[in-house]
N, C-alpha and C positions, 0 to 999 in steps of 0.2 A: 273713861278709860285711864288706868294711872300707867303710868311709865317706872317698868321697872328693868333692872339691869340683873342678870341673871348667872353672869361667871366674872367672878373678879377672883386675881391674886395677890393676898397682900407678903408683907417681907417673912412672913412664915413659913411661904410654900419657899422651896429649896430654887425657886428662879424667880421669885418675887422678890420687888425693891424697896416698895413703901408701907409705912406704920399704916396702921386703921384709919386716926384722927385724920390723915391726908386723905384717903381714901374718900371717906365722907365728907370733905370739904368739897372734895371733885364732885363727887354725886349732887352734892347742896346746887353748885355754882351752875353744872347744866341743865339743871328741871327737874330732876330723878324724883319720883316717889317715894320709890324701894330700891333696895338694894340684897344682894346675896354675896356674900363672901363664902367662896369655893376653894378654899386652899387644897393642894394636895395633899390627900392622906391626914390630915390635920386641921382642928378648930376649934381652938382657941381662940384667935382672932376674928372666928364668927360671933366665938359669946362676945366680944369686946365690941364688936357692932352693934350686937343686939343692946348693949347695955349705953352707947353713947349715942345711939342713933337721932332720941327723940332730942335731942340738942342740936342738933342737924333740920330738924323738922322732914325729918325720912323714917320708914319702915325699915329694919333689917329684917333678913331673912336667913335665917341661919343656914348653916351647907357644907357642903367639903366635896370633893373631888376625888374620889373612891379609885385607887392603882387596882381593880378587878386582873384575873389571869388574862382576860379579853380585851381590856384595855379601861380608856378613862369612862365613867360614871359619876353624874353629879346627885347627891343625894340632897334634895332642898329640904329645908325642916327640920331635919336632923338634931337630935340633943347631945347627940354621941358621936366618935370617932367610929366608920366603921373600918376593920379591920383590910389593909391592903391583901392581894393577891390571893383573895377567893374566886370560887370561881365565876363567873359569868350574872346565873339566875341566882344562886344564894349571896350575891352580893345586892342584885335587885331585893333580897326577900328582906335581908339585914337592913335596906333601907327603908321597907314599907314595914319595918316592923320597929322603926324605930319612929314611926307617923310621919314618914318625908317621901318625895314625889324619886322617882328615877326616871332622872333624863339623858340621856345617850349625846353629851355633844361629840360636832367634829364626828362622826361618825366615820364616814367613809375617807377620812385622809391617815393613810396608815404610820406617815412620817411623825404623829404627834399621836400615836396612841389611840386611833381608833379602831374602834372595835369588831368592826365590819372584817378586818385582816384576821379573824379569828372565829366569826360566829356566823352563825346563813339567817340568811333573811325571817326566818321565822322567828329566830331567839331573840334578833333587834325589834319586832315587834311585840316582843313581851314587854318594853320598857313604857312607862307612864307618859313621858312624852319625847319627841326626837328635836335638838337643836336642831334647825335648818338653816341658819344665820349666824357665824362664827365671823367676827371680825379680824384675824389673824392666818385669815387662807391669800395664800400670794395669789390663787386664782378663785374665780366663783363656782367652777364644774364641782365639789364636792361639797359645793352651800345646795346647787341645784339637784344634786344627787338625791341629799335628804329631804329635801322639799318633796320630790318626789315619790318617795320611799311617804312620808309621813299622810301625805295623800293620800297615797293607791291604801297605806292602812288605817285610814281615818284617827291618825294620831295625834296630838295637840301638839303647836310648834311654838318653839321658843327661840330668842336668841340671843345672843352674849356677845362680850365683847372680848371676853378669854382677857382684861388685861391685868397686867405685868406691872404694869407701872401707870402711877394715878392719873394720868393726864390724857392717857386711853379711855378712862373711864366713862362709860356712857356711848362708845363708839356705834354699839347695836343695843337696842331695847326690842323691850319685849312691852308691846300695851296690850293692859292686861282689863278686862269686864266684871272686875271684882265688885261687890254690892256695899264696901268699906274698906278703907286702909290699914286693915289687920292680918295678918301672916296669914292667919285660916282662912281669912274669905280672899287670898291673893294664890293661894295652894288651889283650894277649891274651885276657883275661875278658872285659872291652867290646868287642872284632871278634867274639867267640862270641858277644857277648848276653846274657853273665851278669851282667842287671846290673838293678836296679828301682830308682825315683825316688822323692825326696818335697822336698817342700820347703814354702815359704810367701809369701808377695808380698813385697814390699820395701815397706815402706809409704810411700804416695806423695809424702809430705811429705820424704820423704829421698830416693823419688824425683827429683824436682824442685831439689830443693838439691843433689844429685849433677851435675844436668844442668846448673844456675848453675853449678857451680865448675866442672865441665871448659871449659862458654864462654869462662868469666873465662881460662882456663889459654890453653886455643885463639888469644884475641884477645892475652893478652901474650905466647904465642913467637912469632906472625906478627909482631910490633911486633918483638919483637928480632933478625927473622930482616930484616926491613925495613931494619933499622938495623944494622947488621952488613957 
């Protein structure tokens, strides 16, 4: 089983702190196989993975974190940006037609963008697979929620550590029954469902100081996009 981390943000996404190269020092230093960098809306910083990763002696996995009308979607595999605030399923389609997985994290907590505050339970089961393991929930009811939800629909569960800043990194993994440490046979384990969770909260005090400093970030590139 390899251990792979499945939602990361590096200082691309507009609430992310750290460059790549830190990123995968974090990943090297706790055991990680793989790694996915999931910036929002943006990925760049996943090619920059992909391309320093083997110097790490880690897998990247390319990805980004899709602003859907419904909410967040992570697109793993990805070679391209897919376009924010489509809708719902042609955001899912945009990503399988770019040869990457849709996975639904964070689903049912509506305070960070998920997607459940907008779509019924049929449309979340259109997705490829459901986070059930989000290391940045102040409580566990909406880890439990998709657990449950991924269950009752025989969906493949993943889970991430959603982190912000490198030292998060690896909070929750995802081990994965992949047949070789290459992106296709780590995608193709996870659309089987070979794959089981663990992980641990983020604790909320870095919670919280995660969420200041992306503010801080948000409010000075609106001022320099203002001023420009």
């Amino acid at each position: 089983m390899l251990s792979v981390e499945l939602h990361v943000h590096t200082a691309l996404s507009y609430d992310g702190r750290d460059p790549v190269p830190l990123i995968l020092e974090q990943a090297r230093a706790v055991g990680l196989d793989a790694i996915a960098i999931t910036d929002h809306d943006e990925i760049d910083a996943a090619h920059e993975a992909v391309s320093l990763a083997p110097e790490y002696g880690l897998v990247a996995i390319p990805g980004i974190e899709v602003s859907s009308k419904a909410g967040h979607v992570l697109g793993l595999g990805v070679e391209e940006a897919i376009p924010p605030g489509l809708p719902y399923d042609e955001t899912l389609a945009r990503i399988r037609e770019g040869g990457g997985l849709a996975v639904v994290p964070h689903p049912f907590q509506e305070s960070r963008h998920g997607v459940m505050a907008r779509i019924g339970r049929q449309e979340l089961a259109m997705a490829d697979a459901i986070e059930v393991y989000n290391s940045r929930l102040l409580t566990g009811r909406a880890n439990r929620q998709a657990e449950r939800f991924a269950r009752a629909h025989g969906l493949p569960m993943t889970a991430g550590s959603d982190a912000h800043i490198s030292e998060m990194v690896g909070q929750a993994v995802t081990r994965v029954g992949a047949e070789e440490p290459t992106v296709e046979a780590i995608l193709a384990a996870i659309a089987d469902g070979r794959t089981s969770v663990e992980g641990k909260r983020t604790p909320w005090r870095i919670s919280f100081r995660q969420a200041a400093g992306g503010a801080k970030r948000r409010v000075a590139t609106r001022v320099t996009e203002l001023l420009e």
